[in-house]
PDB file with one MODEL, atoms N, CA, C and O in Angstrom:
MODEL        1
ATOM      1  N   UNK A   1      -7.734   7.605   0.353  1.00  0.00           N
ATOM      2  CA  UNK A   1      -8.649   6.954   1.262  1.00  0.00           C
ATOM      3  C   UNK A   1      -8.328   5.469   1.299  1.00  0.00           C
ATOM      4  O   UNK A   1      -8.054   4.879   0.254  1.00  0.00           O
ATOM      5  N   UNK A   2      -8.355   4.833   2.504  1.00  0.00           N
ATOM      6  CA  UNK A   2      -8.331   3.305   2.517  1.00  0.00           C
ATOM      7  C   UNK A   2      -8.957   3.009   3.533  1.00  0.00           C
ATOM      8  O   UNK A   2      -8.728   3.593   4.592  1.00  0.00           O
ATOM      9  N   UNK A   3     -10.002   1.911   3.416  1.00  0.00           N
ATOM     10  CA  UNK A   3     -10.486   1.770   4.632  1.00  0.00           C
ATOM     11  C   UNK A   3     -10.557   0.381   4.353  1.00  0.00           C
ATOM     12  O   UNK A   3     -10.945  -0.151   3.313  1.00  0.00           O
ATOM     13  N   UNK A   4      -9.957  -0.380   5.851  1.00  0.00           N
ATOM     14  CA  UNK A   4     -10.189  -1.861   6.369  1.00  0.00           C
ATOM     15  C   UNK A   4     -11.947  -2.394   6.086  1.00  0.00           C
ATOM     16  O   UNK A   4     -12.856  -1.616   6.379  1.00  0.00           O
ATOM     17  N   UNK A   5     -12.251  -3.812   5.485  1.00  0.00           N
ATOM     18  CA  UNK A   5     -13.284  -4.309   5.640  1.00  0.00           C
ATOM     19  C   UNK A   5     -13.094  -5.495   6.494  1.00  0.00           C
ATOM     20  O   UNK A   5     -13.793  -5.653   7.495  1.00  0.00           O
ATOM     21  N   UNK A   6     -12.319  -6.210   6.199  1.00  0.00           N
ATOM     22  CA  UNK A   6     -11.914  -7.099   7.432  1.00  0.00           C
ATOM     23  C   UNK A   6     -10.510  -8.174   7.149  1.00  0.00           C
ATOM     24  O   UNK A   6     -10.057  -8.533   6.062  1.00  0.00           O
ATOM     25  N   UNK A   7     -10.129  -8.451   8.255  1.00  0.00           N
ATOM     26  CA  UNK A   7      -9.047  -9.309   8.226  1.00  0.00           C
ATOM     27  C   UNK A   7      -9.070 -10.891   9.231  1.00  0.00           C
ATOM     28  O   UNK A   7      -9.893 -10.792  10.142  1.00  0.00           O
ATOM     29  N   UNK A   8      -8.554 -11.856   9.217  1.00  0.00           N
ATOM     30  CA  UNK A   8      -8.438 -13.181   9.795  1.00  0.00           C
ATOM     31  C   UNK A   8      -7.579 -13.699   9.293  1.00  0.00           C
ATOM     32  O   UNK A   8      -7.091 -13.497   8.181  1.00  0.00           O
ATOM     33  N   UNK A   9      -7.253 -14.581  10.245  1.00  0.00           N
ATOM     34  CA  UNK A   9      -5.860 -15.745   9.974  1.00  0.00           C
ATOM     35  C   UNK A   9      -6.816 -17.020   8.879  1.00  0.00           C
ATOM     36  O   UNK A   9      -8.040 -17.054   8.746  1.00  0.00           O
ATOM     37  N   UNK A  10      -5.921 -17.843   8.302  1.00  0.00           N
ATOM     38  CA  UNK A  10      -6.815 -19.092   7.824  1.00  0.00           C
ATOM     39  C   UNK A  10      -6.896 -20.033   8.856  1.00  0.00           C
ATOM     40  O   UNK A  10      -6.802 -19.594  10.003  1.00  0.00           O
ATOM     41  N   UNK A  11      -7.056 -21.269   8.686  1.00  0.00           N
ATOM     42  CA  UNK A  11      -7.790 -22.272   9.644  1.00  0.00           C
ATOM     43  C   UNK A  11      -6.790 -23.597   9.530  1.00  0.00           C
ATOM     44  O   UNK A  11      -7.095 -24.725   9.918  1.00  0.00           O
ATOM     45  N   UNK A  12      -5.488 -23.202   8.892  1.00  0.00           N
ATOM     46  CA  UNK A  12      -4.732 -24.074   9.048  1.00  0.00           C
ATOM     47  C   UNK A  12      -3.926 -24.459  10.832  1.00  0.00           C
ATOM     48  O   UNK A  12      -3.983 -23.710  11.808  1.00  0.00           O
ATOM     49  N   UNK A  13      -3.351 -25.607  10.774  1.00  0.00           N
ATOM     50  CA  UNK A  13      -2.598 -25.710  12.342  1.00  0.00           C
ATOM     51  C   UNK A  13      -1.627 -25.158  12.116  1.00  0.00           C
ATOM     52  O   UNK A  13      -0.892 -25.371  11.152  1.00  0.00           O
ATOM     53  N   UNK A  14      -1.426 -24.115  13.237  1.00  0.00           N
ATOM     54  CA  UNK A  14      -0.288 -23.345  13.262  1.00  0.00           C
ATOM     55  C   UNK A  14       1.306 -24.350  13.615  1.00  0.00           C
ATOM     56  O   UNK A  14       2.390 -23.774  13.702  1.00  0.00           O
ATOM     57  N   UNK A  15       1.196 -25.546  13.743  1.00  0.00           N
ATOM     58  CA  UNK A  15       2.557 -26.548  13.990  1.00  0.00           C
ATOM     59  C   UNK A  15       2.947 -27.549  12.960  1.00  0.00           C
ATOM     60  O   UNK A  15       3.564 -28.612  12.895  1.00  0.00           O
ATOM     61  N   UNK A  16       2.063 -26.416  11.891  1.00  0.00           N
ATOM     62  CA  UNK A  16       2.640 -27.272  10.401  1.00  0.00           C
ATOM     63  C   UNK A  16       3.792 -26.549   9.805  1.00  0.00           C
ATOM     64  O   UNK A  16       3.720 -25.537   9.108  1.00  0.00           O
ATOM     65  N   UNK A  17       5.052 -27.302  10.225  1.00  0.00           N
ATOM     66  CA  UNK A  17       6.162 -26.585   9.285  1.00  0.00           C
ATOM     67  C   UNK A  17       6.691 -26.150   8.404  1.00  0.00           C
ATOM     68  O   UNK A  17       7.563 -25.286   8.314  1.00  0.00           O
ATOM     69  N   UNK A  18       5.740 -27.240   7.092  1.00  0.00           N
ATOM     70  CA  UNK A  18       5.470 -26.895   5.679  1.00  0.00           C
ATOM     71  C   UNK A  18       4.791 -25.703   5.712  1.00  0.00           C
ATOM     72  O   UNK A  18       5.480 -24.684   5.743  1.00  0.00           O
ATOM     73  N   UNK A  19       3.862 -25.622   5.713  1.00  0.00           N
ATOM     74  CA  UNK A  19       2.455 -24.714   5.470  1.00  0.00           C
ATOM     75  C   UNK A  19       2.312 -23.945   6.750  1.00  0.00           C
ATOM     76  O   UNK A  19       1.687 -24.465   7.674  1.00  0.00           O
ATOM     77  N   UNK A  20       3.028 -22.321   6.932  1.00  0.00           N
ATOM     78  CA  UNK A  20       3.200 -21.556   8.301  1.00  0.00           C
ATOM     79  C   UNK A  20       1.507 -20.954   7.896  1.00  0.00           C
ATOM     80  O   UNK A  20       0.946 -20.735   6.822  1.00  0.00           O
ATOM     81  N   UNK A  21       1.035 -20.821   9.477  1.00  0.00           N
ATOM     82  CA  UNK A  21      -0.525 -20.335   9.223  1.00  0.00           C
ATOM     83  C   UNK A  21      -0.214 -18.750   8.338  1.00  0.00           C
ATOM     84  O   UNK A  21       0.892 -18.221   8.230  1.00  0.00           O
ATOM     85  N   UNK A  22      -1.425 -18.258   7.820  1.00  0.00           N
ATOM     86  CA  UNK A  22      -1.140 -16.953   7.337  1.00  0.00           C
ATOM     87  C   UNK A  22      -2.504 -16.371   7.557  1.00  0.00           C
ATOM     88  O   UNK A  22      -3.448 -16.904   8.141  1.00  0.00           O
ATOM     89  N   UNK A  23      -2.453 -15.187   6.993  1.00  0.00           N
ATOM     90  CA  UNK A  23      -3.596 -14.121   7.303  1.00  0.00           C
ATOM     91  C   UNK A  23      -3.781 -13.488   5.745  1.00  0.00           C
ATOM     92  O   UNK A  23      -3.125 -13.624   4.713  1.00  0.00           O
ATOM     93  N   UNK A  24      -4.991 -12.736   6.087  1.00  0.00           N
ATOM     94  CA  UNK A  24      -5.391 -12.442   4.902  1.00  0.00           C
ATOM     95  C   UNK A  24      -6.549 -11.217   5.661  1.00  0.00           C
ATOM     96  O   UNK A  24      -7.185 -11.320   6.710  1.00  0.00           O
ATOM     97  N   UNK A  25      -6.494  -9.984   4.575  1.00  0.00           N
ATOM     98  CA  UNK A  25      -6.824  -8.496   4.779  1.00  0.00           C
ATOM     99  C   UNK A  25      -7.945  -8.207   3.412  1.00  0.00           C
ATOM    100  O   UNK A  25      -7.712  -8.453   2.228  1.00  0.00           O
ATOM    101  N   UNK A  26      -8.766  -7.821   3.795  1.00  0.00           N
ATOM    102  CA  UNK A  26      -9.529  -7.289   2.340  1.00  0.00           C
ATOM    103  C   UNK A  26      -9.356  -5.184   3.061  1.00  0.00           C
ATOM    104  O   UNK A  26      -9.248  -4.588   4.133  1.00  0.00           O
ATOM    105  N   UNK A  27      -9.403  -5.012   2.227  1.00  0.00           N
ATOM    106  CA  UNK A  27      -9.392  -2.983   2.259  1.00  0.00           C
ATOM    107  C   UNK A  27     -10.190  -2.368   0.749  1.00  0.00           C
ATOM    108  O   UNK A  27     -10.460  -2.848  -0.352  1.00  0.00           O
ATOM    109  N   UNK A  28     -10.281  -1.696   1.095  1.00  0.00           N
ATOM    110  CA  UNK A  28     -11.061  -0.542  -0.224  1.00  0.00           C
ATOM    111  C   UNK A  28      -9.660   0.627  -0.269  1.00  0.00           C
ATOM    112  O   UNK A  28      -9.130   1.137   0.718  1.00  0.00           O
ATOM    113  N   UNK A  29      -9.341   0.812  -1.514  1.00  0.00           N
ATOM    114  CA  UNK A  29      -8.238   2.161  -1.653  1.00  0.00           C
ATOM    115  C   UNK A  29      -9.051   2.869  -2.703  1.00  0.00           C
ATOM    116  O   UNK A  29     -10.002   2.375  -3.308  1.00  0.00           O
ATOM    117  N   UNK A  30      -8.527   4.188  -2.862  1.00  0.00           N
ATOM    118  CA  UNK A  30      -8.493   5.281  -4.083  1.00  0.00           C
ATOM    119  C   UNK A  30      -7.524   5.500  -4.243  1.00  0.00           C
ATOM    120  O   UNK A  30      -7.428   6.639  -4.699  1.00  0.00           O
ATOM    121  N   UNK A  31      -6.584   5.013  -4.123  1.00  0.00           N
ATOM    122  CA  UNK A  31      -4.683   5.758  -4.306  1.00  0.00           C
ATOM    123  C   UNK A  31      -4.232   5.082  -4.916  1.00  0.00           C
ATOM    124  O   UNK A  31      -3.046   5.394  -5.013  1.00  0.00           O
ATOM    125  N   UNK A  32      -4.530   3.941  -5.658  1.00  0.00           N
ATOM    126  CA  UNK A  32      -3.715   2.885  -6.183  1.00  0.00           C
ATOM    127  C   UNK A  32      -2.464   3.527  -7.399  1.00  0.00           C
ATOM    128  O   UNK A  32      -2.736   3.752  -8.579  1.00  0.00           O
ATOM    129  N   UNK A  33      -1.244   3.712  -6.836  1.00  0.00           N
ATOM    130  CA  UNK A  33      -0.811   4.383  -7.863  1.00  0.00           C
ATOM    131  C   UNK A  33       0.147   3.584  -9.000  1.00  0.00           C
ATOM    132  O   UNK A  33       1.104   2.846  -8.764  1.00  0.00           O
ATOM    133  N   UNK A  34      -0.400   3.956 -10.272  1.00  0.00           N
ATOM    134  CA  UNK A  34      -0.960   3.232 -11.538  1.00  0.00           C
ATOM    135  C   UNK A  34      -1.973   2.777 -11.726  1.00  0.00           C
ATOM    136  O   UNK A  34      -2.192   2.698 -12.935  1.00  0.00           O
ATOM    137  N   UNK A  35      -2.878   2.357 -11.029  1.00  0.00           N
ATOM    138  CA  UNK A  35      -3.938   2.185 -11.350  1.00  0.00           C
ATOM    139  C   UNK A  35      -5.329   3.002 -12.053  1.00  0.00           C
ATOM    140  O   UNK A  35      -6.352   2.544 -12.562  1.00  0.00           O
ATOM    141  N   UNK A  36      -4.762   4.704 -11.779  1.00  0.00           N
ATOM    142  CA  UNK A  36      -6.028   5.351 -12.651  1.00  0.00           C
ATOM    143  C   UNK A  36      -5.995   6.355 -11.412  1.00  0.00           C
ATOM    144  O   UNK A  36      -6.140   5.810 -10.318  1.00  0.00           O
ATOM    145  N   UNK A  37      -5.838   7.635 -11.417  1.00  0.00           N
ATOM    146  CA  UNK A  37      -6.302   8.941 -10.228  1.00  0.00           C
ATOM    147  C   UNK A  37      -7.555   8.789 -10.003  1.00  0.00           C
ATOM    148  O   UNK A  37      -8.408   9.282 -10.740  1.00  0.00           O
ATOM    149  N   UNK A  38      -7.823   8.098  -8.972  1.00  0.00           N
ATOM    150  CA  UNK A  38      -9.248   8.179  -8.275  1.00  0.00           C
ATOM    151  C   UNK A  38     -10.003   6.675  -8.352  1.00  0.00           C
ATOM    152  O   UNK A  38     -11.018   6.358  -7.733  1.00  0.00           O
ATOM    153  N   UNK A  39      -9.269   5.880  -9.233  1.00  0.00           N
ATOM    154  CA  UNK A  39      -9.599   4.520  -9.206  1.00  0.00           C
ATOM    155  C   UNK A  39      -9.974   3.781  -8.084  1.00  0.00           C
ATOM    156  O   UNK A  39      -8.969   3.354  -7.515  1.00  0.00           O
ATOM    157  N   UNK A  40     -11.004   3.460  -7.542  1.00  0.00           N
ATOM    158  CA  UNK A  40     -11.316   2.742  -6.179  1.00  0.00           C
ATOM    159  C   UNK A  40     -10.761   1.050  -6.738  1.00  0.00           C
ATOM    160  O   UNK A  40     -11.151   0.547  -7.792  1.00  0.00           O
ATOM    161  N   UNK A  41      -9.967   0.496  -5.941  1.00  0.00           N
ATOM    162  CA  UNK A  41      -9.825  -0.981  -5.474  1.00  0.00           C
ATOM    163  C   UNK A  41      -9.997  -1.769  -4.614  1.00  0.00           C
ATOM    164  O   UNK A  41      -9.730  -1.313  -3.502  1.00  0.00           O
ATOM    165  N   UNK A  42     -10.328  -2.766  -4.627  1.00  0.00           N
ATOM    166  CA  UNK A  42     -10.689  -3.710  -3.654  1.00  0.00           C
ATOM    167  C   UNK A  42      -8.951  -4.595  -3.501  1.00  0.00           C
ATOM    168  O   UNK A  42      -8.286  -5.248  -4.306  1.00  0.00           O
ATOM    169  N   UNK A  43      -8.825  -4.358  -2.662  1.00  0.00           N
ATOM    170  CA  UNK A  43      -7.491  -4.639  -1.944  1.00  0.00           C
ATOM    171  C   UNK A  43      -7.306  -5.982  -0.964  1.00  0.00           C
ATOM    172  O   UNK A  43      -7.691  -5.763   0.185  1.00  0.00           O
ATOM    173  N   UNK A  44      -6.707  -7.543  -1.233  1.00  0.00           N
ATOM    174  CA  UNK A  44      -6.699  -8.399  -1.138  1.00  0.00           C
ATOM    175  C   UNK A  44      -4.863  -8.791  -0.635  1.00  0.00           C
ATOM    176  O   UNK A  44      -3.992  -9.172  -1.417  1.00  0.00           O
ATOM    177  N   UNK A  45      -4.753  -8.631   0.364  1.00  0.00           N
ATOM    178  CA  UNK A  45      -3.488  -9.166   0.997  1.00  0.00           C
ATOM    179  C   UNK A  45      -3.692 -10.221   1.857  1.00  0.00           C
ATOM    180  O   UNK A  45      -4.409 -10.428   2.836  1.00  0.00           O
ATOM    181  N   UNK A  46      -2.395 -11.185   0.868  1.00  0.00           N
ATOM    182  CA  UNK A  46      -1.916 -12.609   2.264  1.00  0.00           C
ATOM    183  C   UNK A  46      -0.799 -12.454   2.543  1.00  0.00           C
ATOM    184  O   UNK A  46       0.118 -11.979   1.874  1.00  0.00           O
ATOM    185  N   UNK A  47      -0.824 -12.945   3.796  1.00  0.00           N
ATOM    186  CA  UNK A  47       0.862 -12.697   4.363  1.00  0.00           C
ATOM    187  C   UNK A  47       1.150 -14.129   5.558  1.00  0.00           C
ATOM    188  O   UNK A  47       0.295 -14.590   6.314  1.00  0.00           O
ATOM    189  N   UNK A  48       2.330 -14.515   5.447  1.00  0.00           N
ATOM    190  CA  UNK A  48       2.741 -15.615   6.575  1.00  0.00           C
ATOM    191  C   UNK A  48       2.320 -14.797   7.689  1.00  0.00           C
ATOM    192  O   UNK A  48       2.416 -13.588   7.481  1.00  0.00           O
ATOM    193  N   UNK A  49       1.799 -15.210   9.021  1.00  0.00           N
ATOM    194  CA  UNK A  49       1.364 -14.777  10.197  1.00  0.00           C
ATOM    195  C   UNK A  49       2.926 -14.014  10.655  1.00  0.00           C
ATOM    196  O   UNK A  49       3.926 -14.317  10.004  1.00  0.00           O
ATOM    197  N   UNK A  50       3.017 -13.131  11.684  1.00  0.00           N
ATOM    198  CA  UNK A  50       4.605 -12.374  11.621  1.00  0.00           C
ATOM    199  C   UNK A  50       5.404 -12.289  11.159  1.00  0.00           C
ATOM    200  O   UNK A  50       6.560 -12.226  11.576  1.00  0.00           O
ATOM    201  N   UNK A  51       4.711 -12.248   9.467  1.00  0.00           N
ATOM    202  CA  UNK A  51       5.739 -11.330   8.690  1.00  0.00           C
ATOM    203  C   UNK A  51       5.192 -10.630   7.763  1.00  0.00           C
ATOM    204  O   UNK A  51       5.133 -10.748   6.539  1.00  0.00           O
ATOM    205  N   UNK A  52       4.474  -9.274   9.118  1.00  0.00           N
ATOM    206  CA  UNK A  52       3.863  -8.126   7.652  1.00  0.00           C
ATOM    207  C   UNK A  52       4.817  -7.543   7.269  1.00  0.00           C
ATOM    208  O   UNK A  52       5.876  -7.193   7.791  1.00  0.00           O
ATOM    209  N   UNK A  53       4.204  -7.416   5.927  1.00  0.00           N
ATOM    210  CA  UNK A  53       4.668  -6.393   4.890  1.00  0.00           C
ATOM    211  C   UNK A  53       5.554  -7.782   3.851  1.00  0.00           C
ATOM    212  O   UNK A  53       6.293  -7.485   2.913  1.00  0.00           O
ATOM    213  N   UNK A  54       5.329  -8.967   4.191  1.00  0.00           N
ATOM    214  CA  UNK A  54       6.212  -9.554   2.734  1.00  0.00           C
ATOM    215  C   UNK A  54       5.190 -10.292   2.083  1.00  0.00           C
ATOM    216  O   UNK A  54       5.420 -11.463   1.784  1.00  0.00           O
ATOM    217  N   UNK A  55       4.358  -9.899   1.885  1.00  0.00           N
ATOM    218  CA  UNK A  55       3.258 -10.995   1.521  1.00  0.00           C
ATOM    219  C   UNK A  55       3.118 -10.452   0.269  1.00  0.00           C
ATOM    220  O   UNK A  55       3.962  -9.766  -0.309  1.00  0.00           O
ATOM    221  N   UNK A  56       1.607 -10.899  -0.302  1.00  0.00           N
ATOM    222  CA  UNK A  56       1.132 -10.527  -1.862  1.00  0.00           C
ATOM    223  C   UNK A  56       0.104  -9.505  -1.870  1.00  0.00           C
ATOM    224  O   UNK A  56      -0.801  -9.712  -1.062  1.00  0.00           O
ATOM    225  N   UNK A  57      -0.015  -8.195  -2.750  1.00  0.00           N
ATOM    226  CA  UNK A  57      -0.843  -7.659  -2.401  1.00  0.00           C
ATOM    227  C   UNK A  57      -1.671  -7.260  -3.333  1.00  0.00           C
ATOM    228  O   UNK A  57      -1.377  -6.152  -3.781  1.00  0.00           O
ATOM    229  N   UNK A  58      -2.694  -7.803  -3.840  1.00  0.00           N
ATOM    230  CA  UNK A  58      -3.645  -7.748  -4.854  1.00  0.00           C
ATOM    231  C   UNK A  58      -4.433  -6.498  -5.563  1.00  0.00           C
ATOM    232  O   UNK A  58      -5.615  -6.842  -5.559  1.00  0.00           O
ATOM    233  N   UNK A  59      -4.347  -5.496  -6.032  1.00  0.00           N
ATOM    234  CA  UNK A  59      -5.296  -4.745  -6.523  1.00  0.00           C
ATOM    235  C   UNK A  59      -6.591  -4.721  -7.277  1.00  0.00           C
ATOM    236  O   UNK A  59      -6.649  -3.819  -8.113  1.00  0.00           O
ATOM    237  N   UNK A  60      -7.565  -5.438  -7.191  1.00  0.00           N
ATOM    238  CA  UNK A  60      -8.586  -5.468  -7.743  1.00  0.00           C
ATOM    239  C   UNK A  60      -9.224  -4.542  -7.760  1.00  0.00           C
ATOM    240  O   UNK A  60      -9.541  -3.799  -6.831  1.00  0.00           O
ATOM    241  N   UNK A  61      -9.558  -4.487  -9.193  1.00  0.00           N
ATOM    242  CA  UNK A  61     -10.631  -3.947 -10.185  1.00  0.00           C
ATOM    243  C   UNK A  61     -12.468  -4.333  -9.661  1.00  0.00           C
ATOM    244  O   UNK A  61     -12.712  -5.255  -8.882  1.00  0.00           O
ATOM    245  N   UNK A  62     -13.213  -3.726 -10.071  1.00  0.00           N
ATOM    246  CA  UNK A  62     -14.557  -4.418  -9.407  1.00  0.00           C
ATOM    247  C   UNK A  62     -15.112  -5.556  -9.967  1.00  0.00           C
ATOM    248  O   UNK A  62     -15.974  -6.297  -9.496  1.00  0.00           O
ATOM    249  N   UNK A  63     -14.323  -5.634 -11.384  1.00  0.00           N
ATOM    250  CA  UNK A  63     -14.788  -6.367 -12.084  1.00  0.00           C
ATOM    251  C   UNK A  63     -13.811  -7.790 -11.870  1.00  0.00           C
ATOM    252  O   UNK A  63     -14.313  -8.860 -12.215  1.00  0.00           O
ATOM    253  N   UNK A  64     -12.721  -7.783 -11.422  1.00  0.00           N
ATOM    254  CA  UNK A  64     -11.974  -9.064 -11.003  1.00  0.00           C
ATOM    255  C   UNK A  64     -12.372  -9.208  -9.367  1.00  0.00           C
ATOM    256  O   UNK A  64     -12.325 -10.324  -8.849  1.00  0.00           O
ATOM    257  N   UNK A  65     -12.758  -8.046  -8.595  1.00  0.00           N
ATOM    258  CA  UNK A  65     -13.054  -8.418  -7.319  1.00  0.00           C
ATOM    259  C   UNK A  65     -14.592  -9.100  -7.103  1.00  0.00           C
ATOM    260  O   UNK A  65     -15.032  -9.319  -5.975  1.00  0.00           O
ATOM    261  N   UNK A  66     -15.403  -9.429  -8.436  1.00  0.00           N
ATOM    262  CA  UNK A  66     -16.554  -9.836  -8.341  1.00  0.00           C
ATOM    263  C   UNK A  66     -15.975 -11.616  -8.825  1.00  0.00           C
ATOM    264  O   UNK A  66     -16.273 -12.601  -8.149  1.00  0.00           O
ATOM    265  N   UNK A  67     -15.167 -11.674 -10.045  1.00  0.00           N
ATOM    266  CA  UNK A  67     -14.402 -12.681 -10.369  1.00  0.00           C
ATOM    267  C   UNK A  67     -13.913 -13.961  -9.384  1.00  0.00           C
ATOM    268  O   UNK A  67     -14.275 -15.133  -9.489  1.00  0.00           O
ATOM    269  N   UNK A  68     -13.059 -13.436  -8.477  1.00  0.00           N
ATOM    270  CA  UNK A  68     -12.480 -13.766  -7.296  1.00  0.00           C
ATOM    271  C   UNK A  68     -13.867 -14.234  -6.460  1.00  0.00           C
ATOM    272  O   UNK A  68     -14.095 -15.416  -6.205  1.00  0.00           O
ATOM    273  N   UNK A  69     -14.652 -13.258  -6.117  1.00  0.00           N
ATOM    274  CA  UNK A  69     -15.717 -14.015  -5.598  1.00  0.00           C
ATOM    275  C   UNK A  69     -16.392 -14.878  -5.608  1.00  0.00           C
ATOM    276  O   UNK A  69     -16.551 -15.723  -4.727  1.00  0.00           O
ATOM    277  N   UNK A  70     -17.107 -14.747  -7.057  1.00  0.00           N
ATOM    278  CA  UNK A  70     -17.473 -16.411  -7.786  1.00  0.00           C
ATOM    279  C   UNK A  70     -16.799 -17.101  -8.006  1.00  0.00           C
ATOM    280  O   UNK A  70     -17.299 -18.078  -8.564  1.00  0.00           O
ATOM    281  N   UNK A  71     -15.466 -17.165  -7.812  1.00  0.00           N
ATOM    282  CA  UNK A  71     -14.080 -18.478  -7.703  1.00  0.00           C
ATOM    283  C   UNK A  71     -14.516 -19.238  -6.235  1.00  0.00           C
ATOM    284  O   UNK A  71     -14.629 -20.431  -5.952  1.00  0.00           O
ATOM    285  N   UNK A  72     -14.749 -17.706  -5.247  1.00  0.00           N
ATOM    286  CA  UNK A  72     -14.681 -18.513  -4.025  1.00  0.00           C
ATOM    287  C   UNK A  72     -16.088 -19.258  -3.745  1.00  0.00           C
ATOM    288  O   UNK A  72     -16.010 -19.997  -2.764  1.00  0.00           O
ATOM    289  N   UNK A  73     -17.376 -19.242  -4.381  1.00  0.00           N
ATOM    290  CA  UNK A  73     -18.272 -19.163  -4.130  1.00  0.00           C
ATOM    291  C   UNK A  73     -18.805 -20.707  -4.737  1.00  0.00           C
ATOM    292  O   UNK A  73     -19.640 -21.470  -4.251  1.00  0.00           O
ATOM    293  N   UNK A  74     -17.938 -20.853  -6.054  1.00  0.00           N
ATOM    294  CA  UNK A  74     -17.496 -22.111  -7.406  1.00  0.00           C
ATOM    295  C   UNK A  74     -17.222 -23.386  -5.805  1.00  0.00           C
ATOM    296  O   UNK A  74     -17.841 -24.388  -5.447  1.00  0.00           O
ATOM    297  N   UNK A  75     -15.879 -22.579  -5.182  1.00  0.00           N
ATOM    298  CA  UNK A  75     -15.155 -23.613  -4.382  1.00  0.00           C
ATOM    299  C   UNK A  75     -16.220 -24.174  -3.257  1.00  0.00           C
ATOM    300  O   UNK A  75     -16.482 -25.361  -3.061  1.00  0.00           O
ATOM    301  N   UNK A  76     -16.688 -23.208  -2.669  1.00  0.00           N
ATOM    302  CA  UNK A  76     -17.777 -23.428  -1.476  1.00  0.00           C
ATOM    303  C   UNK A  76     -19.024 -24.299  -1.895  1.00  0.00           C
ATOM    304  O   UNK A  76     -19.548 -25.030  -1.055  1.00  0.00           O
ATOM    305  N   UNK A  77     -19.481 -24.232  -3.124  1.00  0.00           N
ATOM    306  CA  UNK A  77     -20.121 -25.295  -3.360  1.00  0.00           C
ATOM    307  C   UNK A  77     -19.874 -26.929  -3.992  1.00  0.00           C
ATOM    308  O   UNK A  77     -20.617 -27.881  -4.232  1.00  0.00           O
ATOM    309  N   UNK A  78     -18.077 -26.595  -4.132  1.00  0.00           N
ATOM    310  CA  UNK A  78     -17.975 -28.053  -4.374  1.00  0.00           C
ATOM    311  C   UNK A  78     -17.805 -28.734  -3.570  1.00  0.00           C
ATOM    312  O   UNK A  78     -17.876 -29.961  -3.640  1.00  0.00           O
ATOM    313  N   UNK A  79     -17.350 -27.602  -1.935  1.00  0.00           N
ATOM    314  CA  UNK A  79     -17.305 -28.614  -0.365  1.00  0.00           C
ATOM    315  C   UNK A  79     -18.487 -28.885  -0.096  1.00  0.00           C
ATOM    316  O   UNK A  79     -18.591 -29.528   0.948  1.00  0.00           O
ATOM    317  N   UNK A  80     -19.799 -28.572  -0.809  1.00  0.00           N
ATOM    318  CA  UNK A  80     -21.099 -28.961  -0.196  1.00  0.00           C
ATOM    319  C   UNK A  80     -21.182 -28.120   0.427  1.00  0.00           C
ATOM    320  O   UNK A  80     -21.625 -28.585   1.477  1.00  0.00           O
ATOM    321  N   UNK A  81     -20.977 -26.414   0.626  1.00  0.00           N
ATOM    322  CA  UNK A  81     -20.912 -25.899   1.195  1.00  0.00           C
ATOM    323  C   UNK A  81     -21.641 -24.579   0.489  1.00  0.00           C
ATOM    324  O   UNK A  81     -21.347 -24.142  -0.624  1.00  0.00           O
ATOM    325  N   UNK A  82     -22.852 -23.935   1.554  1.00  0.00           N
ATOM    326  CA  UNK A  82     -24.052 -22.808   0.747  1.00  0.00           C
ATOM    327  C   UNK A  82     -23.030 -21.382   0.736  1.00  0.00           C
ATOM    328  O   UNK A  82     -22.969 -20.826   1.833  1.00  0.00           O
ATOM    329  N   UNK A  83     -22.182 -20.703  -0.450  1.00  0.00           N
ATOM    330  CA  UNK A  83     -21.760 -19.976  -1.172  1.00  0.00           C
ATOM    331  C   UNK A  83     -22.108 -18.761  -0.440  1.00  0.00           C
ATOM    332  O   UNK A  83     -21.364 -17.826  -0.735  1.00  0.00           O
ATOM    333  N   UNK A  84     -22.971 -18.494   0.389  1.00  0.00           N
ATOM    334  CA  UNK A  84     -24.045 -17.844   0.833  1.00  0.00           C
ATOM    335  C   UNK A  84     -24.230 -16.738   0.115  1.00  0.00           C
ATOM    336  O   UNK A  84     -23.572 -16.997  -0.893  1.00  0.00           O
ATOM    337  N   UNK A  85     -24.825 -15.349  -0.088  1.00  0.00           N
ATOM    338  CA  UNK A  85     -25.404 -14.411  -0.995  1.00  0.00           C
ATOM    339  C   UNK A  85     -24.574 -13.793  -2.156  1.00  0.00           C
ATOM    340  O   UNK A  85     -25.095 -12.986  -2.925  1.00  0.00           O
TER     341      UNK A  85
ENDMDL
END
């Protein structure tokens, strides 16, 4: 089973030559193989904008996909920014 939760590009300018815009995918799997027969993951891919399939592709655990969250949540409030729920 895998099912998409959502995907978007980041918010960088796409005419920065250093830094090419990229995208980023969250998914739910049960197939992770090594990860455990029947293991559900929270599935975290970035990739340069037209060029799927070379990017990084994260397998999280529930317990690092809650981790990751309060990283992002740490960051959002040091922009002055409400973490939201």
């Amino acid at each position: 089973m895998r099912r998409s939760i959502l995907d978007a590009f980041d918010d960088h300018p796409a005419d920065d030559d250093e830094r090419p815009p990229s995208s980023w995918a969250v998914a739910i799997i049960d197939d992770c193989d090594g990860c455990g027969f029947g293991e559900m993951r929270v599935v975290l891919t970035v990739e340069e904008v037209g060029r799927a399939g070379t990017g990084v592709v994260a397998h999280l655990a529930p317990d690092n996909a809650r981790r990751l969250r309060e990283a992002l949540a740490v960051a959002l409030r040091e922009l002055g920014e409400d973490p939201g729920h």
